[in-house]
C-alpha positions as CSV (number, residue, x, y, z in Angstrom):
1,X,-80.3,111.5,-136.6
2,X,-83.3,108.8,-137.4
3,X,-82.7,108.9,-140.7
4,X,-78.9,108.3,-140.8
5,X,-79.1,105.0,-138.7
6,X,-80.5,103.2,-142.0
7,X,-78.0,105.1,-144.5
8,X,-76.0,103.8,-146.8
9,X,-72.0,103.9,-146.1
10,X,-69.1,104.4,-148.0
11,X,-66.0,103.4,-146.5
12,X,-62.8,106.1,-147.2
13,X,-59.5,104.5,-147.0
14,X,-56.6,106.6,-147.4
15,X,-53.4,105.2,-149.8
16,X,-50.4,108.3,-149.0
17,X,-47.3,108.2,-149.6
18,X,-43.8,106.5,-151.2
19,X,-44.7,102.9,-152.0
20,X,-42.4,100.1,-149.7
21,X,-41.9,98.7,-146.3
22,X,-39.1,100.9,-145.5
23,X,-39.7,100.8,-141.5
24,X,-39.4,104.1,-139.9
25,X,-37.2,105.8,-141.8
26,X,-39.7,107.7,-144.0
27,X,-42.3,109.9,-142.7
28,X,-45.1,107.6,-142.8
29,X,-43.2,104.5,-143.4
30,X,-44.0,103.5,-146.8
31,X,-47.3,102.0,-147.9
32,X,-47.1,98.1,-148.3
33,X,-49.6,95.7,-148.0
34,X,-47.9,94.4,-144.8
35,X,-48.9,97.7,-143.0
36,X,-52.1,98.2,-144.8
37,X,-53.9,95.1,-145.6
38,X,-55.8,94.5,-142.6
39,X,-57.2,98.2,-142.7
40,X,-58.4,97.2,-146.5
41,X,-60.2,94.3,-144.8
42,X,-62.2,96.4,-142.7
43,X,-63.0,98.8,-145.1
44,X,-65.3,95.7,-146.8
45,X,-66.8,94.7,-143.5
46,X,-68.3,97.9,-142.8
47,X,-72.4,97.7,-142.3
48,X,-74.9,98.5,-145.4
49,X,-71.6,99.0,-147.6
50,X,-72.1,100.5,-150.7
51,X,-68.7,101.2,-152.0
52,X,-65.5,101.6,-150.9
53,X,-63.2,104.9,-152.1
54,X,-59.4,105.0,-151.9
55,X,-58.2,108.3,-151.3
56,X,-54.7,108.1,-153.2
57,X,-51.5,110.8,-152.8
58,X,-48.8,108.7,-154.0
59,X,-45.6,109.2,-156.2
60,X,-44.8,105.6,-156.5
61,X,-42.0,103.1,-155.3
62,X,-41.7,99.9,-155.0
63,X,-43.4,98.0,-157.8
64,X,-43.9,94.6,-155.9
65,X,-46.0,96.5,-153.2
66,X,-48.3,98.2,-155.3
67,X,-48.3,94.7,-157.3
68,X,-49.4,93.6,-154.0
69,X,-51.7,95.9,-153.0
70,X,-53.7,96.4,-156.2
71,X,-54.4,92.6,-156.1
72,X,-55.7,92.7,-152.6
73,X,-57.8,95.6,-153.6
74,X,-59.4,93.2,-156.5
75,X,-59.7,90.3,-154.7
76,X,-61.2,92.3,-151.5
77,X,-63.6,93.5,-154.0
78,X,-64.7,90.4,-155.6
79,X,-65.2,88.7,-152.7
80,X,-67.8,90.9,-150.8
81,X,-69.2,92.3,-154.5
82,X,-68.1,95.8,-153.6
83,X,-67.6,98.3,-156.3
84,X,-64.4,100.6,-155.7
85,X,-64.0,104.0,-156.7
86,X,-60.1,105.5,-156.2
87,X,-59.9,109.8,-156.2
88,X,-56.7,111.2,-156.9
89,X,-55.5,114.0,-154.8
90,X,-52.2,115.8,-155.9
91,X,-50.2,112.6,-157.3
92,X,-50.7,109.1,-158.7
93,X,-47.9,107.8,-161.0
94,X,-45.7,105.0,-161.2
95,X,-46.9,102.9,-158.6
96,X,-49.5,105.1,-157.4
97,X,-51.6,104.9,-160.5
98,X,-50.7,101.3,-160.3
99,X,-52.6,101.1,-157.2
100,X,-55.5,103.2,-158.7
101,X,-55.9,100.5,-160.7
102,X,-57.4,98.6,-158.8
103,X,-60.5,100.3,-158.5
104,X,-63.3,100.0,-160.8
105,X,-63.1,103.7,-161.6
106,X,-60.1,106.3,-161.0
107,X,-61.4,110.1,-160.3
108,X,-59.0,113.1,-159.9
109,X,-58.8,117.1,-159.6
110,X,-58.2,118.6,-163.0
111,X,-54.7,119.4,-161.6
112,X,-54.2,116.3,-160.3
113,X,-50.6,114.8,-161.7
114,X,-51.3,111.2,-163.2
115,X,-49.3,108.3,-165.2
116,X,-45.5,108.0,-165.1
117,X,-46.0,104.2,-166.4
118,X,-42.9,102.7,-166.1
119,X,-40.3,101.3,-164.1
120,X,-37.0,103.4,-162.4
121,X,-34.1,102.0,-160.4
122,X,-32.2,104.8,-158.4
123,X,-29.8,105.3,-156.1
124,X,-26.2,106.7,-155.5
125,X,-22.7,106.3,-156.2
126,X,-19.9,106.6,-153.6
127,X,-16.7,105.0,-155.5
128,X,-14.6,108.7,-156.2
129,X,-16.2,109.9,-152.6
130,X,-14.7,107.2,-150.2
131,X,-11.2,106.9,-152.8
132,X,-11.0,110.7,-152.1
133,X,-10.4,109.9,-148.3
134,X,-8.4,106.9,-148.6
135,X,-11.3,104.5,-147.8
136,X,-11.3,101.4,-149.1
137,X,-13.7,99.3,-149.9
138,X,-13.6,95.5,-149.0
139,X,-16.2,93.0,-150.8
140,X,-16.0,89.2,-150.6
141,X,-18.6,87.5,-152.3
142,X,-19.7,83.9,-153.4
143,X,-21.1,84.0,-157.2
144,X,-19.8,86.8,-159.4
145,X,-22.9,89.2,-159.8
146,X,-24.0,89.0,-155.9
147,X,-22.0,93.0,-155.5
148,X,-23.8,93.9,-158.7
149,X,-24.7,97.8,-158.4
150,X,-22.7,98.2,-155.0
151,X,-23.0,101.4,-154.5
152,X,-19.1,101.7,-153.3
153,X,-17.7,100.7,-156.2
154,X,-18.0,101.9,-160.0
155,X,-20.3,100.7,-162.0
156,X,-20.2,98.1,-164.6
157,X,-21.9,97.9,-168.3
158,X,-22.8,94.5,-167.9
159,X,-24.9,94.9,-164.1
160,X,-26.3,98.2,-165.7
161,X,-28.1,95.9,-168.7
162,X,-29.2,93.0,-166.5
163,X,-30.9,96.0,-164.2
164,X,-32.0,97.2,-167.3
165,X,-33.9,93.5,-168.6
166,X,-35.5,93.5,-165.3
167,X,-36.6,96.9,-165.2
168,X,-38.2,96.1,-169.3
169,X,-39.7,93.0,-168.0
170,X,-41.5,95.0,-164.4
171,X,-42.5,97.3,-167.2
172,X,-44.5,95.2,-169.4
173,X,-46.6,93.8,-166.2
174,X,-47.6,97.1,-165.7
175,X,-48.3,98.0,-169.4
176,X,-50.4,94.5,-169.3
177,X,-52.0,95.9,-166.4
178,X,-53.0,99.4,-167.3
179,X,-54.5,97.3,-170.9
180,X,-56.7,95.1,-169.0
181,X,-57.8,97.5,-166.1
182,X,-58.9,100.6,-168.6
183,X,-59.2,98.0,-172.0
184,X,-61.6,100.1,-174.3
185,X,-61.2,103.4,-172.5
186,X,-58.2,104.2,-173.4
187,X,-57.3,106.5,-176.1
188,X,-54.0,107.4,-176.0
189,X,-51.3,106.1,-178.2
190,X,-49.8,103.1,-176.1
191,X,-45.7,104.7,-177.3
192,X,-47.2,107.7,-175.7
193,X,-49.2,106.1,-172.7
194,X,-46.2,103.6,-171.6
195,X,-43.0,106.4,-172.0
196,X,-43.0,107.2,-168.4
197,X,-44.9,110.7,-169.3
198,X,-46.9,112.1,-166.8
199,X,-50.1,114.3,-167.0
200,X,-52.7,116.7,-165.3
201,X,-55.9,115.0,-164.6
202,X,-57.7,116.5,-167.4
203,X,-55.2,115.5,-169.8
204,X,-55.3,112.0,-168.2
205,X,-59.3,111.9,-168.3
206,X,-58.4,112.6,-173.0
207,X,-56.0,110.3,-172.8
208,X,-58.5,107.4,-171.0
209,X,-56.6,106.8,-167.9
210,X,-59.1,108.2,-165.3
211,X,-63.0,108.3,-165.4
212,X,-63.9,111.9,-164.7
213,X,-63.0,114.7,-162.3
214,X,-64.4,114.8,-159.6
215,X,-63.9,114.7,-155.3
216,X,-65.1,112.0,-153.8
217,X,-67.9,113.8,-151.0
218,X,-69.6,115.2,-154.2
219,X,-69.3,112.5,-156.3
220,X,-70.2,110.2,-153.5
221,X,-72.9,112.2,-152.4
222,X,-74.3,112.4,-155.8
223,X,-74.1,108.3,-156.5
224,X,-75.2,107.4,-153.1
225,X,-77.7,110.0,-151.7
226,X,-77.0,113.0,-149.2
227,X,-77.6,110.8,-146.1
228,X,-74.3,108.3,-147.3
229,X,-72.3,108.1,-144.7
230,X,-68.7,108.7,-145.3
231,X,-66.6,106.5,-142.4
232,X,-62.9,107.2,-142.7
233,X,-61.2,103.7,-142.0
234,X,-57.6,103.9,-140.0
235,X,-54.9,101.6,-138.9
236,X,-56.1,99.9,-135.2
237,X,-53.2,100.4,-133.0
238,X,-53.0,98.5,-129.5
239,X,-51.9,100.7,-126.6
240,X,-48.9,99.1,-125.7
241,X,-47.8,99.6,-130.0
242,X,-48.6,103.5,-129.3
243,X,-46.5,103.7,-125.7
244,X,-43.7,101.8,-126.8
245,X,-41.8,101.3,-130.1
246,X,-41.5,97.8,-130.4
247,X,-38.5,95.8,-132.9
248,X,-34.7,95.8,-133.8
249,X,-32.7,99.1,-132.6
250,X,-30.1,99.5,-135.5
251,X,-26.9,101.2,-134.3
252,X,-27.5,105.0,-134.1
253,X,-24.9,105.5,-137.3
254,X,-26.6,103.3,-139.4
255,X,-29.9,104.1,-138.5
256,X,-29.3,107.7,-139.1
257,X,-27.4,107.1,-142.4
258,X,-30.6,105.1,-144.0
259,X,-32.8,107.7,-142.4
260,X,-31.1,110.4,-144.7
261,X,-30.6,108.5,-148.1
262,X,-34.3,107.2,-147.2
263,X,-35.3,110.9,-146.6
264,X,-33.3,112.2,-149.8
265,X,-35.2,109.6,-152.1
266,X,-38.8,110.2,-150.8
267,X,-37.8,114.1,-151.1
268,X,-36.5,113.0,-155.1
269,X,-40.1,111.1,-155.8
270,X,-42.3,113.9,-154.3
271,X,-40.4,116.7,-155.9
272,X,-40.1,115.0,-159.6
273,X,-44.3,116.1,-159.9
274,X,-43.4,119.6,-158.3
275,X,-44.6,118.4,-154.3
């Protein structure tokens, strides 16, 4: 026991999930830096710090989020001097590797499923569904494009290419990104990098977007010493937040509705990597 009190510590924080605020419709609730940031913060308190590791299981979501959260990562980092390692466990793409980049190296499992760089918009279509049943749908707006994409009513070329310009110009941040965060490492062709592709981790660790394979107690172990100590860091919740659910109550329709289309799209982005 004496010989732990003095040991170096590595603090594990744990990234899982679809990417997003989306309250409590998903399992978890969607990572965002809203419901995360603070734990980040402690993670870079912790005494005789030597590192902090992000455990990362994410297919992605909502691109300002991981934005959001990779930056706090870096600027968490910089400011207490802390390296930080992220280890991949079955998935990060899209905005999951997005947030991997913010660590000053990316591990994974040989089997791990890395990349998808790019940008997708989804969602569904209920125009022929509700004209089937003689619903109609009634949409009063001020400015032409503020019902662009509503989902009730057909689509329209013109919305589809403006969705389409924003979409090319999300992508290019992240392209910028992954240049910047991995620079000389990578080795992949960037038509082949940037297509939205995804890869195992050893293909990944050829193509220059991870830095070895590895899991993090061995790795960690190795770098730091057997006596590191590895301290899990969770979200603080007050007792009266665990007894009582605190916020809006949406009517039971509509909060069953999003809970299903929120529950079909997390199933779509797990399932696309074969989760």
């Amino acid at each position: 026991m004496g010989e732990r009190i003095g040991a170096p510590t590595v603090a594990l924080v744990r990234l899982a999930g679809v990417i997003g605020d989306r309250g409590g419709y998903l399992r978890n609730g969607g990572l965002s830096l809203a419901g995360i940031g603070r734990q980040l913060e402690r993670a870079f308190t912790l005494p005789r710090l030597r590192a902090v590791a992000l455990m990362i299981n994410s297919p992605g979501g909502s691109p300002v989020q991981s934005a959001l959260l990779q930056r706090k990562i870096r600027a968490l980092a910089a400011e207490h001097a802390v390296p930080v390692l992220a280890f991949v466990e079955d998935v990060a793409a899209s905005g999951g590797y997005w947030i991997a980049l913010g660590a000053d190296e990316i591990y994974a499992d040989a089997s791990s499923i890395i990349g998808s760089i790019g940008v997708i918009s989804a969602g569904f279509g209920f125009a022929e569904l509700i004209a089937r049943y003689g619903i109609e749908r009634r949409l009063h707006t001020s400015g032409e494009r503020k019902g662009m994409l509503d989902p009730f009513l057909a689509e329209r070329a013109e919305d589809v290419e403006r969705l389409k310009a924003i979409q090319r110009e999300m992508h290019e941040s992240f392209k910028q990104l992954v240049r910047v965060r991995r620079a000389e490492k990578l080795t992949g062709d960037e038509r082949e990098l940037f297509s939205g592709e995804f890869w195992t981790g050893k293909r990944s660790l050829e193509l220059g977007l991870i830095d070895g394979l590895a899991d993090a107690p061995t790795l960690l172990r190795e770098r730091f010493g057997k006596t590191v100590k590895l301290v899990p860091v969770g979200e603080r919740r007050g007792w009266l937040r665990r007894r009582f659910s605190v916020g809006a109550n949406p009517s039971p329709l509509a909060e069953w509705t999003a809970g299903i289309l929120a529950a079909v799209e997390e199933r779509a982005l797990w399932s696309r990597f074969g989760l």
